[in-house]
Biopython code that builds the backbone (N, CA, C, O; Angstrom):
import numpy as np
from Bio.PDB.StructureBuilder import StructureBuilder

atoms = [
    (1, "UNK", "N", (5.029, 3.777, 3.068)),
    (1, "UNK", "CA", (5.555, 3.202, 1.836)),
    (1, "UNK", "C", (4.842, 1.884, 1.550)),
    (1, "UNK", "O", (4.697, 1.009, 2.403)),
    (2, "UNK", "N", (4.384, 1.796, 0.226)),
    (2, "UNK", "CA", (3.530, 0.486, 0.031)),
    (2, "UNK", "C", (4.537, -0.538, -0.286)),
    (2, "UNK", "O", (5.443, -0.380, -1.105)),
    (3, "UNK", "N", (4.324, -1.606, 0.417)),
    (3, "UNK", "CA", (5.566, -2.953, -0.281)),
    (3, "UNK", "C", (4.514, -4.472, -0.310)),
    (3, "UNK", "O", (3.487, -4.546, 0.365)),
    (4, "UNK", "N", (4.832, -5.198, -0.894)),
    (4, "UNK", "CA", (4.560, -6.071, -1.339)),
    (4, "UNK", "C", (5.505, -7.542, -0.906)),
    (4, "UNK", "O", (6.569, -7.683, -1.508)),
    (5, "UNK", "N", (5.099, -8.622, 0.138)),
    (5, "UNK", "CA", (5.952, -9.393, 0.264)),
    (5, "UNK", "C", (5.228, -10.652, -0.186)),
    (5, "UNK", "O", (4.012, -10.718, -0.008)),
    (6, "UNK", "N", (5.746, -11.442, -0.635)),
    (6, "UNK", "CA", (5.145, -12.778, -1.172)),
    (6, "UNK", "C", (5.969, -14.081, -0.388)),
    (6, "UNK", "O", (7.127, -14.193, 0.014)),
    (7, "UNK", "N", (4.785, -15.001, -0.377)),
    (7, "UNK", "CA", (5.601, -15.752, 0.766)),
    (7, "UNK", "C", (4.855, -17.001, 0.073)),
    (7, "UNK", "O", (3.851, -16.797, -0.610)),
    (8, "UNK", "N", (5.529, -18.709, 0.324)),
    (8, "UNK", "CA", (4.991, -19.722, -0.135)),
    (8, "UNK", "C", (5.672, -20.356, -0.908)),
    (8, "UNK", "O", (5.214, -21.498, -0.938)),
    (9, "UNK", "N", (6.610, -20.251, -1.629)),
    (9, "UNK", "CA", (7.339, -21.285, -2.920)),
    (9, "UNK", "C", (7.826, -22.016, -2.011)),
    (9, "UNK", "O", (8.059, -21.943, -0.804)),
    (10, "UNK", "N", (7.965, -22.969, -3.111)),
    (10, "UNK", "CA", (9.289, -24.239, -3.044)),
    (10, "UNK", "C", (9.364, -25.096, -4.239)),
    (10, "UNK", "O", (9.238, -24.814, -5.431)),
    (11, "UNK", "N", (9.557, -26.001, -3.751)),
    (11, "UNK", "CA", (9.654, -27.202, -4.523)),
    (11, "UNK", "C", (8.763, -28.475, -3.984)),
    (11, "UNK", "O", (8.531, -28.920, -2.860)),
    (12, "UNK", "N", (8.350, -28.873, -5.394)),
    (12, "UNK", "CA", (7.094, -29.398, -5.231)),
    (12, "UNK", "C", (7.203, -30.214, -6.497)),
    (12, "UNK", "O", (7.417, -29.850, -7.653)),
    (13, "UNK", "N", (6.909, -31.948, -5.746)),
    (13, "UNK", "CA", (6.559, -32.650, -7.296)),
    (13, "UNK", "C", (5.032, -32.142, -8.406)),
    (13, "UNK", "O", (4.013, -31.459, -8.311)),
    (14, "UNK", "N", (5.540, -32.758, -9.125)),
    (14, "UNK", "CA", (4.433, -32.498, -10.320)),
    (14, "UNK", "C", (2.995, -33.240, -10.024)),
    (14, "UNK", "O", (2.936, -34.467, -9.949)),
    (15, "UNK", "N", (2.059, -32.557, -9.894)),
    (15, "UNK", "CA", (0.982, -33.039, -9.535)),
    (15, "UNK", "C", (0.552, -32.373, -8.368)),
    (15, "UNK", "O", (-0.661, -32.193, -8.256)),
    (16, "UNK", "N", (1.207, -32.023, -7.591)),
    (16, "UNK", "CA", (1.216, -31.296, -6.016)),
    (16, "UNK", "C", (0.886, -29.904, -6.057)),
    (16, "UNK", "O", (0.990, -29.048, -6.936)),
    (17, "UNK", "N", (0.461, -29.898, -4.880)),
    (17, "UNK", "CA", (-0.703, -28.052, -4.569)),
    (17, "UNK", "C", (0.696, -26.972, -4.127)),
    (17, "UNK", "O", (1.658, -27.673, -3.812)),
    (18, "UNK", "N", (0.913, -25.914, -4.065)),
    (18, "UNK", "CA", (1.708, -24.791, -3.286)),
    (18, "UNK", "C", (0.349, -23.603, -3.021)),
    (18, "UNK", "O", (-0.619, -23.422, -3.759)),
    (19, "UNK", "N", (0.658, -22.955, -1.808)),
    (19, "UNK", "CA", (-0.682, -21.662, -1.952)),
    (19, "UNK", "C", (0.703, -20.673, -1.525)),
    (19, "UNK", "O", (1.345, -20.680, -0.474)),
    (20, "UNK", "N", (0.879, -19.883, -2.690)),
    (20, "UNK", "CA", (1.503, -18.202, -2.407)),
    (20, "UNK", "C", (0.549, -17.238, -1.729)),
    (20, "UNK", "O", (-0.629, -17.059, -2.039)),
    (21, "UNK", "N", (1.327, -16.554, -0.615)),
    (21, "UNK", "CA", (0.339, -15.522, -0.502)),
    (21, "UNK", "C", (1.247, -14.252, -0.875)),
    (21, "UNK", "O", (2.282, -14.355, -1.534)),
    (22, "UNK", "N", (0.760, -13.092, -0.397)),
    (22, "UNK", "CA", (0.760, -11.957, -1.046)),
    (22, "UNK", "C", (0.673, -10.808, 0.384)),
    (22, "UNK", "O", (-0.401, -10.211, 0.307)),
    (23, "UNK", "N", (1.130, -10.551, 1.083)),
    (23, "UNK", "CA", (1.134, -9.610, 1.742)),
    (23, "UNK", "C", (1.469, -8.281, 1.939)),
    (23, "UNK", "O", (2.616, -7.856, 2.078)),
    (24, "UNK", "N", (0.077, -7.401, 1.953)),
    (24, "UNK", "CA", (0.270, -6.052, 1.496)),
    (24, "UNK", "C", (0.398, -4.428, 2.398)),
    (24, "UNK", "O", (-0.538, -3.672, 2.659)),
    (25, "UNK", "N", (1.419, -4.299, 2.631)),
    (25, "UNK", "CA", (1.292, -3.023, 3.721)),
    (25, "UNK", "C", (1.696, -1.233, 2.829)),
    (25, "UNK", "O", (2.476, -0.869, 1.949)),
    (26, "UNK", "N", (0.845, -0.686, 3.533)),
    (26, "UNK", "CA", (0.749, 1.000, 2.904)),
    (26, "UNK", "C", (0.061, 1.449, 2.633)),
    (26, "UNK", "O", (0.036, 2.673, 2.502)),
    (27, "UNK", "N", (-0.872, 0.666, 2.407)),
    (27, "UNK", "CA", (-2.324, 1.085, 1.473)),
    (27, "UNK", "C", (-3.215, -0.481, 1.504)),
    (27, "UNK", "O", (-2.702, -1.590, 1.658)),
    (28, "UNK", "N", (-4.464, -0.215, 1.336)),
    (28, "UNK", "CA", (-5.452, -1.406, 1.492)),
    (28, "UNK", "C", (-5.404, -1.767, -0.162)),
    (28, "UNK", "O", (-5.007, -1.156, -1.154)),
    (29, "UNK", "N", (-5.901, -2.827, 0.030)),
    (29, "UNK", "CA", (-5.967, -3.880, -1.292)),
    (29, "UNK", "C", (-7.598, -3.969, -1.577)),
    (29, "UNK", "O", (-8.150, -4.672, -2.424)),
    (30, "UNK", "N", (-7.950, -3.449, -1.038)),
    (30, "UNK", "CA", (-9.928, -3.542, -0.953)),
    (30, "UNK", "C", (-9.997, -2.643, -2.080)),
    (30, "UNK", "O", (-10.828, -3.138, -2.842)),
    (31, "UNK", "N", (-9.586, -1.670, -2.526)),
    (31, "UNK", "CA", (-9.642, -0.742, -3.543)),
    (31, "UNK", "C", (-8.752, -0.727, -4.951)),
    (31, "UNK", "O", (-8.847, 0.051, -5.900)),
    (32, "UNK", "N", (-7.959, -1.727, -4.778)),
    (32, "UNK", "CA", (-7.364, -2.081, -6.009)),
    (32, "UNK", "C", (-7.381, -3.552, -6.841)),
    (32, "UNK", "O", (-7.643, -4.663, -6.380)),
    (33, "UNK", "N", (-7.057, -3.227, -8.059)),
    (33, "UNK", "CA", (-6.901, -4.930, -8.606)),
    (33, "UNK", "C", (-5.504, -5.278, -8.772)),
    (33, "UNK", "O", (-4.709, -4.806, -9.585)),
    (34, "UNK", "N", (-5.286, -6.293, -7.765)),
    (34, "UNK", "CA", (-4.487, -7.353, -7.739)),
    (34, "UNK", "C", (-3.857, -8.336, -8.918)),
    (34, "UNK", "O", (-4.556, -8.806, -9.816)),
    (35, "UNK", "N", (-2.845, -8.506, -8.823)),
    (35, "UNK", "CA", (-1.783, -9.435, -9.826)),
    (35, "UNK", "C", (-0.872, -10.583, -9.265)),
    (35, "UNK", "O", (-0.225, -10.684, -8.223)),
    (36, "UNK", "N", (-1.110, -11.623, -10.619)),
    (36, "UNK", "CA", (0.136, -12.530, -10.070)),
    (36, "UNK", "C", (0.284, -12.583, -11.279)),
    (36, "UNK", "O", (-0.504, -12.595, -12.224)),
    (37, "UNK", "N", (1.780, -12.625, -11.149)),
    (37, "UNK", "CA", (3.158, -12.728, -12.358)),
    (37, "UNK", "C", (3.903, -13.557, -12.350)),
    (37, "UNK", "O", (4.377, -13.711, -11.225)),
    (38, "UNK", "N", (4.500, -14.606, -13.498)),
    (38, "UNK", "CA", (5.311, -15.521, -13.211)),
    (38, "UNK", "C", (6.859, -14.878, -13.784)),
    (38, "UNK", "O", (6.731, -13.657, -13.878)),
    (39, "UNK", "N", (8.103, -15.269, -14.144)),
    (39, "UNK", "CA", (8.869, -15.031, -15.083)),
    (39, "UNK", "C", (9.900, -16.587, -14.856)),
    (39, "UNK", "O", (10.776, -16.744, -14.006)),
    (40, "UNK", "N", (9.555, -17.340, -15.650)),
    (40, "UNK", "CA", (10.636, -18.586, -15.849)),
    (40, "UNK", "C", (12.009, -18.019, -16.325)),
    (40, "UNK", "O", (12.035, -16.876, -16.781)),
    (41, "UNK", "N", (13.106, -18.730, -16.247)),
    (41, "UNK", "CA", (14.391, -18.775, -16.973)),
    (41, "UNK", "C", (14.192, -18.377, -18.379)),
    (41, "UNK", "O", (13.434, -19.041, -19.087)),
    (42, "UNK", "N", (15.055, -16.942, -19.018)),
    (42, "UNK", "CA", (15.070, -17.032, -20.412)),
    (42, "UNK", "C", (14.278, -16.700, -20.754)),
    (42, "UNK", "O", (14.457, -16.538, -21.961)),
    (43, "UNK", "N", (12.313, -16.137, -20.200)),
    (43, "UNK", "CA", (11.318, -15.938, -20.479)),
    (43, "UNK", "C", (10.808, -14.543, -20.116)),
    (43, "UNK", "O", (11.037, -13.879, -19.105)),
    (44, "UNK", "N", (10.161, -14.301, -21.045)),
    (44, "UNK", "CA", (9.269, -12.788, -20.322)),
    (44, "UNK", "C", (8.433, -12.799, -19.040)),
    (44, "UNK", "O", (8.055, -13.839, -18.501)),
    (45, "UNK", "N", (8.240, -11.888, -18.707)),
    (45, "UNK", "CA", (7.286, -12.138, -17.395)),
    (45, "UNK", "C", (5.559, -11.773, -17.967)),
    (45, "UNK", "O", (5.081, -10.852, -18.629)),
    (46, "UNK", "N", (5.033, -12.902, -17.380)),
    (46, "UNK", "CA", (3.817, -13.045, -17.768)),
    (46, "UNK", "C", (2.713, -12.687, -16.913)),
    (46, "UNK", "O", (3.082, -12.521, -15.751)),
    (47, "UNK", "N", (1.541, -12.523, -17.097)),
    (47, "UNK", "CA", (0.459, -12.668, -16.241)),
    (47, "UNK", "C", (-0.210, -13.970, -15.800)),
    (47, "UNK", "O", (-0.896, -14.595, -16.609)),
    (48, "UNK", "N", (-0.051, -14.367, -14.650)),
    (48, "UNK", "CA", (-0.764, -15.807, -14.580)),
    (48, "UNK", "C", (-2.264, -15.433, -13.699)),
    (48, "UNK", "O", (-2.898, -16.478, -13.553)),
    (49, "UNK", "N", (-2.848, -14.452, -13.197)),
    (49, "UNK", "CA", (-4.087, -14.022, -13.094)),
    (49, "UNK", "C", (-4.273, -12.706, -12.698)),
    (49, "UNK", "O", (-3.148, -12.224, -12.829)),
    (50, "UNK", "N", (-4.795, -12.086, -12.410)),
    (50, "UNK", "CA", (-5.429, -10.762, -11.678)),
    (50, "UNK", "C", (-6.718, -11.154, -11.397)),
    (50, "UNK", "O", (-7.391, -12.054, -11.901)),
    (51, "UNK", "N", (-7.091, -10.013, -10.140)),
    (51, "UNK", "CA", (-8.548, -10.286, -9.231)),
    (51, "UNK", "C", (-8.983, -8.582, -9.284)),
    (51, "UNK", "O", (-8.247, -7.606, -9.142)),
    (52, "UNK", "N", (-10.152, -8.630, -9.490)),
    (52, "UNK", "CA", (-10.529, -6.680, -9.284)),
    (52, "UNK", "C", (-11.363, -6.889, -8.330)),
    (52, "UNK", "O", (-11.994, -7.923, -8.112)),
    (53, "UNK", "N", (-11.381, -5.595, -7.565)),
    (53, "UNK", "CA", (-11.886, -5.253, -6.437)),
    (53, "UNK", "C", (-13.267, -5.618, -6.198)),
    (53, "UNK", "O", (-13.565, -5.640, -5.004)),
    (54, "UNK", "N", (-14.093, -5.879, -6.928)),
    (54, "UNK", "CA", (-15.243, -6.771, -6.883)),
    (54, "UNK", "C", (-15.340, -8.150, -7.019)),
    (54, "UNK", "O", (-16.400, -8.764, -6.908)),
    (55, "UNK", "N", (-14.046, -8.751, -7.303)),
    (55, "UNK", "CA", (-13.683, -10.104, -7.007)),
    (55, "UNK", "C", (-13.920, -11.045, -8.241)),
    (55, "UNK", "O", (-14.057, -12.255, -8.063)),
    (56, "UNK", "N", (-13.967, -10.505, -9.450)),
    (56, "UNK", "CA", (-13.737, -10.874, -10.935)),
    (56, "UNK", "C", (-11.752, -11.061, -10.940)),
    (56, "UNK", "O", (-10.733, -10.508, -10.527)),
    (57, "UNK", "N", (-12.236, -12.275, -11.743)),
    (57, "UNK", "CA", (-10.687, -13.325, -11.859)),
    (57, "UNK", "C", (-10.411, -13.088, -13.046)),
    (57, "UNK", "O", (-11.411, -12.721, -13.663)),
    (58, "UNK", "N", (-9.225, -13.144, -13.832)),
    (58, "UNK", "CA", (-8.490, -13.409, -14.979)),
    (58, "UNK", "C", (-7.835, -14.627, -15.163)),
    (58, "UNK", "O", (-7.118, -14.641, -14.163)),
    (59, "UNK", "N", (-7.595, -15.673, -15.777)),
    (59, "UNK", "CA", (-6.476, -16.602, -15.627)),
    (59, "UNK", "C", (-5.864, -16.347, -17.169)),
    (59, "UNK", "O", (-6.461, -15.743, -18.060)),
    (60, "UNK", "N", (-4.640, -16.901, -17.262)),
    (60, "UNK", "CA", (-3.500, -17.209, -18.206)),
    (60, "UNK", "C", (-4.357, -18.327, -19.068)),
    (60, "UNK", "O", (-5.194, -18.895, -18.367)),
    (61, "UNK", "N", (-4.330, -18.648, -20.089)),
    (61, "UNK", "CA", (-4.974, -20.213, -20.471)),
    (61, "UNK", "C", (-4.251, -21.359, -19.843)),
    (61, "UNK", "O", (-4.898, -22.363, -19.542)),
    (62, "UNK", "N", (-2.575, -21.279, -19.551)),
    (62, "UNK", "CA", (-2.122, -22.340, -19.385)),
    (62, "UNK", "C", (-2.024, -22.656, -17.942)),
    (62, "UNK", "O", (-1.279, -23.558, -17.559)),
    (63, "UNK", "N", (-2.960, -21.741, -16.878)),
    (63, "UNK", "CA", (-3.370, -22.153, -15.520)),
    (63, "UNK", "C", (-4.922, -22.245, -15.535)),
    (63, "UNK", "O", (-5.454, -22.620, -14.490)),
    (64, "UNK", "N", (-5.659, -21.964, -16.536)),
    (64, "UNK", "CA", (-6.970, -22.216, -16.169)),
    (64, "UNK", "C", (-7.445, -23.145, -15.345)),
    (64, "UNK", "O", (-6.425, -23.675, -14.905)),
    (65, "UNK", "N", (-8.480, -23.735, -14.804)),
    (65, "UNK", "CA", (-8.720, -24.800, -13.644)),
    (65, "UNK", "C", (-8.044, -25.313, -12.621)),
    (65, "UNK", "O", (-8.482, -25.738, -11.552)),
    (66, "UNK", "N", (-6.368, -25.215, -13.217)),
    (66, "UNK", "CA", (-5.512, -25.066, -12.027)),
    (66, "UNK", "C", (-5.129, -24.618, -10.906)),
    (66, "UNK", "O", (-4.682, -25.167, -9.899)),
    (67, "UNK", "N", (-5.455, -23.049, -11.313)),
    (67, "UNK", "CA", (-4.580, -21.835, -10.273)),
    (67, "UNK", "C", (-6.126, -21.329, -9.910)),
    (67, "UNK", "O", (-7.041, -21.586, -10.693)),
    (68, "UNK", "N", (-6.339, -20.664, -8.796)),
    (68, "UNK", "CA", (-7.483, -19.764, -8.262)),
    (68, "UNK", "C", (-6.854, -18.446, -7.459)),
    (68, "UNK", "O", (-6.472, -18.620, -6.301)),
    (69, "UNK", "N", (-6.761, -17.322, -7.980)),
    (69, "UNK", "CA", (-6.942, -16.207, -7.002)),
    (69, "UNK", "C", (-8.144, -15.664, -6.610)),
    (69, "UNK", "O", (-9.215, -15.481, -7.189)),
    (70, "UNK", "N", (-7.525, -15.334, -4.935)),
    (70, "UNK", "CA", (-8.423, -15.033, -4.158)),
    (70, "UNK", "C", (-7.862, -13.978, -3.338)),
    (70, "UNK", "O", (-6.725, -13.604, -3.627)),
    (71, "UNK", "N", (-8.550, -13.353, -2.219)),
    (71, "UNK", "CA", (-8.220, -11.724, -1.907)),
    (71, "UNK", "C", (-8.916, -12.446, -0.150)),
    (71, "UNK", "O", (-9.786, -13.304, 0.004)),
    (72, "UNK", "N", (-8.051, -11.622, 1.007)),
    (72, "UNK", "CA", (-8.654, -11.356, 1.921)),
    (72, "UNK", "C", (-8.313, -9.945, 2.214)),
    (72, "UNK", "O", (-7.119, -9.672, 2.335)),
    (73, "UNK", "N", (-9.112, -9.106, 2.332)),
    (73, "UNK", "CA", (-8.932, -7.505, 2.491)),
    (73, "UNK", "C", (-8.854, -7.622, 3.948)),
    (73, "UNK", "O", (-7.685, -7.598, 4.332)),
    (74, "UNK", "N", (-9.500, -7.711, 4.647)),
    (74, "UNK", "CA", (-9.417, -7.736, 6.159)),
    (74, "UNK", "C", (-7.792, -8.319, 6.591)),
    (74, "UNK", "O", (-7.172, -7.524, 7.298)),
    (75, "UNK", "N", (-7.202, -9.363, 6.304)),
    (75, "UNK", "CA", (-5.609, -9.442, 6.239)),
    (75, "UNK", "C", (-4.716, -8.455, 5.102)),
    (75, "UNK", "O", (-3.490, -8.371, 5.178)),
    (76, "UNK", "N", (-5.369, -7.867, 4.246)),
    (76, "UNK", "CA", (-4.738, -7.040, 3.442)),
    (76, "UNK", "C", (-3.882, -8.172, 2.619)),
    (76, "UNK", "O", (-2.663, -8.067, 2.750)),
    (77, "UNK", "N", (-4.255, -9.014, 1.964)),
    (77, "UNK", "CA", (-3.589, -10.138, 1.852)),
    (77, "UNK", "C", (-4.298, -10.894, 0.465)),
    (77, "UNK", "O", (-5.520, -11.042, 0.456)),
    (78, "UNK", "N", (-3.464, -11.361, -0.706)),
    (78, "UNK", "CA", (-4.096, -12.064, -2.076)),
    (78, "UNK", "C", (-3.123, -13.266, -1.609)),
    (78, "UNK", "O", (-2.141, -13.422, -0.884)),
    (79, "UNK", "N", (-4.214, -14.246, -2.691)),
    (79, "UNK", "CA", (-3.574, -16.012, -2.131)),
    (79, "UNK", "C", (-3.441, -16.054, -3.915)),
    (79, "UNK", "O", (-3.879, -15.147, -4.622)),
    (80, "UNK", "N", (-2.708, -17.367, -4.482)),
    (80, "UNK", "CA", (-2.992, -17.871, -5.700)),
    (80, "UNK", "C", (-2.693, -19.743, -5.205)),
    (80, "UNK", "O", (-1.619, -20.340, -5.278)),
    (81, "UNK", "N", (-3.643, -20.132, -4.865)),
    (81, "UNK", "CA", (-3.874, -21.127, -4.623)),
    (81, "UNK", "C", (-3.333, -22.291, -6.748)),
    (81, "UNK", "O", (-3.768, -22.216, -7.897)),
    (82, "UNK", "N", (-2.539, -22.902, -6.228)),
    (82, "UNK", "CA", (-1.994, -23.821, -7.552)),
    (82, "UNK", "C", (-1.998, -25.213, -7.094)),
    (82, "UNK", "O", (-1.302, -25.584, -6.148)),
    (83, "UNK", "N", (-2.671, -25.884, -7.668)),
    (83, "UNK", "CA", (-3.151, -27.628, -7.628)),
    (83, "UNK", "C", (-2.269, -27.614, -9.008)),
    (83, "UNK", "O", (-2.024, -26.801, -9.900)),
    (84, "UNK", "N", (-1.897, -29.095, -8.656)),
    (84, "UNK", "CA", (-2.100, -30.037, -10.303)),
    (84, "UNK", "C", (-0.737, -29.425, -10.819)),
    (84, "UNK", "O", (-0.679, -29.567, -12.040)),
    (85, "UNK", "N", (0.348, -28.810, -10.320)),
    (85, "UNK", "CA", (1.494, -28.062, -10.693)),
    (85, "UNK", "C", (1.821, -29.547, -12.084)),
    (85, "UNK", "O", (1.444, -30.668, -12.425)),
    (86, "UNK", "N", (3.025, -28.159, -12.496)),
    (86, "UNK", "CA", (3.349, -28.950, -13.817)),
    (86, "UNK", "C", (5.007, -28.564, -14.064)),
    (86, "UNK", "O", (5.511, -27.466, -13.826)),
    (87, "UNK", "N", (5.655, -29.674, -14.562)),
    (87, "UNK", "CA", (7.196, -28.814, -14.485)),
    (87, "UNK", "C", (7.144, -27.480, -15.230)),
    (87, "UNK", "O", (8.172, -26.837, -15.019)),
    (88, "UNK", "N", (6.365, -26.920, -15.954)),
    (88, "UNK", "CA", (6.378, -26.154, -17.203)),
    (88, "UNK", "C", (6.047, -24.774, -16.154)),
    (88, "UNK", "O", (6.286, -23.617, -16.500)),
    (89, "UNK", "N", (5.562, -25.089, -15.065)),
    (89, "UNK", "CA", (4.932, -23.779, -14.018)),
    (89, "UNK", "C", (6.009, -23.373, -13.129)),
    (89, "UNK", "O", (5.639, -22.760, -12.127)),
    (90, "UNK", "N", (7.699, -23.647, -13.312)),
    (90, "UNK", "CA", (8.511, -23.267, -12.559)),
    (90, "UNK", "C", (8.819, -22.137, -12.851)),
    (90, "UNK", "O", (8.756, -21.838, -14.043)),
    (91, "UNK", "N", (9.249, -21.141, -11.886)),
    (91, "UNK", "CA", (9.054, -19.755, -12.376)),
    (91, "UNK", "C", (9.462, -18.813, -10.918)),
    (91, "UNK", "O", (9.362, -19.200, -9.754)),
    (92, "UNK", "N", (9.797, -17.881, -11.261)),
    (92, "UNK", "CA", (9.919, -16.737, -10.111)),
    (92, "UNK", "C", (8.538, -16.259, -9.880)),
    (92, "UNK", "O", (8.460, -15.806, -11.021)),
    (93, "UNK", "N", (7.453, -15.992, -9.405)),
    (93, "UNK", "CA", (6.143, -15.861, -9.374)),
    (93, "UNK", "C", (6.319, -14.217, -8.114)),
    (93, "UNK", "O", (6.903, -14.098, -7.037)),
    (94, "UNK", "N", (5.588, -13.331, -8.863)),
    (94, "UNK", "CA", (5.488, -11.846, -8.262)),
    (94, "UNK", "C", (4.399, -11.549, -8.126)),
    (94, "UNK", "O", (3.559, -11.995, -8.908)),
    (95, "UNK", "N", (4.031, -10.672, -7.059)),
    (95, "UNK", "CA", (2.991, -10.370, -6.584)),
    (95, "UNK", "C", (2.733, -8.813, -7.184)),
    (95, "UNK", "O", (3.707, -8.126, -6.876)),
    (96, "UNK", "N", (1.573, -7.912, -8.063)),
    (96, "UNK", "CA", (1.770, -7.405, -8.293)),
    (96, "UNK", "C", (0.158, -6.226, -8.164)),
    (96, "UNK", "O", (-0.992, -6.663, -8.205)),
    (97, "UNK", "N", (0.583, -4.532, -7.991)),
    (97, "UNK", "CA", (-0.762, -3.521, -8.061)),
    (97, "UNK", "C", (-0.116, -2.613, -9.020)),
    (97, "UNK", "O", (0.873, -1.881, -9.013)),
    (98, "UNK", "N", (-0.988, -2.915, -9.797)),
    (98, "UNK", "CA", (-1.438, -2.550, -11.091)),
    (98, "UNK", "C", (-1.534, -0.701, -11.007)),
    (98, "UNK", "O", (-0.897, -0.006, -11.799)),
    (99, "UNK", "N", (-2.271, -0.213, -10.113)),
    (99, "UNK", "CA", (-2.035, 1.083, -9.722)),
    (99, "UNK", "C", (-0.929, 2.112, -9.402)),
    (99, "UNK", "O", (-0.962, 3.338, -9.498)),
    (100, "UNK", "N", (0.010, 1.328, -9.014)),
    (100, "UNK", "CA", (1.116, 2.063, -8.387)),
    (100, "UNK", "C", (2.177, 1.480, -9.138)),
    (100, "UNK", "O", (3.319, 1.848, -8.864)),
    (101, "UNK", "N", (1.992, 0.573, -10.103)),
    (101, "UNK", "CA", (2.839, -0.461, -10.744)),
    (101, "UNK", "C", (4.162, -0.968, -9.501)),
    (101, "UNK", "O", (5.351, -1.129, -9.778)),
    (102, "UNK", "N", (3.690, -1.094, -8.489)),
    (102, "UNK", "CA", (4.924, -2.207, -7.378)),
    (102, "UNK", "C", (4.593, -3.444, -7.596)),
    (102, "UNK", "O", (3.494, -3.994, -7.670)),
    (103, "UNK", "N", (5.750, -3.856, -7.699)),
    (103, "UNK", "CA", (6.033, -5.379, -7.067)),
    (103, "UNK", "C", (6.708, -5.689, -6.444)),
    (103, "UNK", "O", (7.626, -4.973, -6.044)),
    (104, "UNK", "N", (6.458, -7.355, -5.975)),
    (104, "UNK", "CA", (7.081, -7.856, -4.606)),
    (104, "UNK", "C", (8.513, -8.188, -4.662)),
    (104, "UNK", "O", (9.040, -7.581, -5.594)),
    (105, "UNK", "N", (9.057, -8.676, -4.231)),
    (105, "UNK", "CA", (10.300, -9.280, -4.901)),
    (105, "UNK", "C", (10.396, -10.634, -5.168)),
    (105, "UNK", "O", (11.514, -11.130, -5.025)),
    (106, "UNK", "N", (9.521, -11.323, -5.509)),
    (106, "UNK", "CA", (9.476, -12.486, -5.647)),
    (106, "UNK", "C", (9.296, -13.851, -4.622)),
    (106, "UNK", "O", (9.430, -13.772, -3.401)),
    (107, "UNK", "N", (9.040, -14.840, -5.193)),
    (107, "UNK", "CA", (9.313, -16.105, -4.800)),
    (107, "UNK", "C", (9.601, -17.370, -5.735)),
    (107, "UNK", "O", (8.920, -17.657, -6.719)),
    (108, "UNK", "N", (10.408, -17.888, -5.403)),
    (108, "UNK", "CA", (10.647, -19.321, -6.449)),
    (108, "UNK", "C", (9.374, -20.840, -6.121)),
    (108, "UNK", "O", (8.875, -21.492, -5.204)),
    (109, "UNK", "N", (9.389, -20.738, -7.344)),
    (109, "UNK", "CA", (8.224, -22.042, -7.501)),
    (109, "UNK", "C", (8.904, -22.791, -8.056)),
    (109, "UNK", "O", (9.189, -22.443, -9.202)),
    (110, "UNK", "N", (9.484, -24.122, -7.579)),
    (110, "UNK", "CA", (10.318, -24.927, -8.288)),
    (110, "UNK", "C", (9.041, -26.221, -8.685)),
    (110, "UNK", "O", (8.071, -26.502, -7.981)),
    (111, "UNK", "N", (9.300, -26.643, -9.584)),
    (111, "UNK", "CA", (8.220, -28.110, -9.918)),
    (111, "UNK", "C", (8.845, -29.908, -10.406)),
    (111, "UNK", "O", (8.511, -30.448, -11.460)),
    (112, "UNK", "N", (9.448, -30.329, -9.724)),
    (112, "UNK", "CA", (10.149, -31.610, -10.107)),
    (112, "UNK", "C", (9.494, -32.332, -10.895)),
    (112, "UNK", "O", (8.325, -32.108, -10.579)),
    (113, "UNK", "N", (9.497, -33.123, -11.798)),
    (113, "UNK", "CA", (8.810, -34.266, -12.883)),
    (113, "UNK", "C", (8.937, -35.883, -12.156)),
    (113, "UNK", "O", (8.507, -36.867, -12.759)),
]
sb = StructureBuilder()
sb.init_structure("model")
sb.init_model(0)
sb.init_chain("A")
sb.init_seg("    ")
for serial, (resi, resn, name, xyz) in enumerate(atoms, 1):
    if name == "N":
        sb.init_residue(resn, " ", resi, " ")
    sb.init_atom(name, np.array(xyz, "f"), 0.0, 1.0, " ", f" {name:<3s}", serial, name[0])
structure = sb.get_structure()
């Protein structure tokens, strides 16, 4: 069974780094493209990047230069490395394959001002 666990939130002043990871068991991640999803309070759930299997990035505009995903296949494992947080980036943040449409169950990214 493929599952998806995401590990890394908290709370974090504004200005400050968090790195989520993404840990993937059932199937390898070397052959698929990878997702990260946010969903704030009251809000739709969004895309804040995807990575494809050749290691081409997507960002959101409102994480550009901020956020970086990255992939280790050998851990079976995606990071979304976030600098420079902003209160506006608080959010339930999901780990997500696009193929099988699973996701993780989340993690909270809290961001203080």
């Amino acid at each position: 069974q493929v599952q998806l666990a995401e590990s890394g939130g908290g709370l974090v002043q504004a200005g400050g780094s968090l790195r989520l990871s993404c840990a993937v068991s059932g199937i390898i991640i070397s052959i698929n493209t990878m997702g990260w999803y946010r969903q704030a309070p009251g809000k739709q759930r969004e895309l804040v990047a995807s990575i494809t299997t050749g290691g081409s990035a997507i960002y959101a505009d409102s994480v550009k230069g901020r956020f970086t995903i990255s992939r280790d296949n050998a851990k079976n494992t995606v990071y979304l490395q976030m600098n420079s947080l902003k209160p506006e980036d608080t959010a339930v943040y999901y780990c997500h394959m696009p193929a099988l449409n699973r996701w993780g169950q989340g993690t909270q990214v809290t961001v203080s001002s």
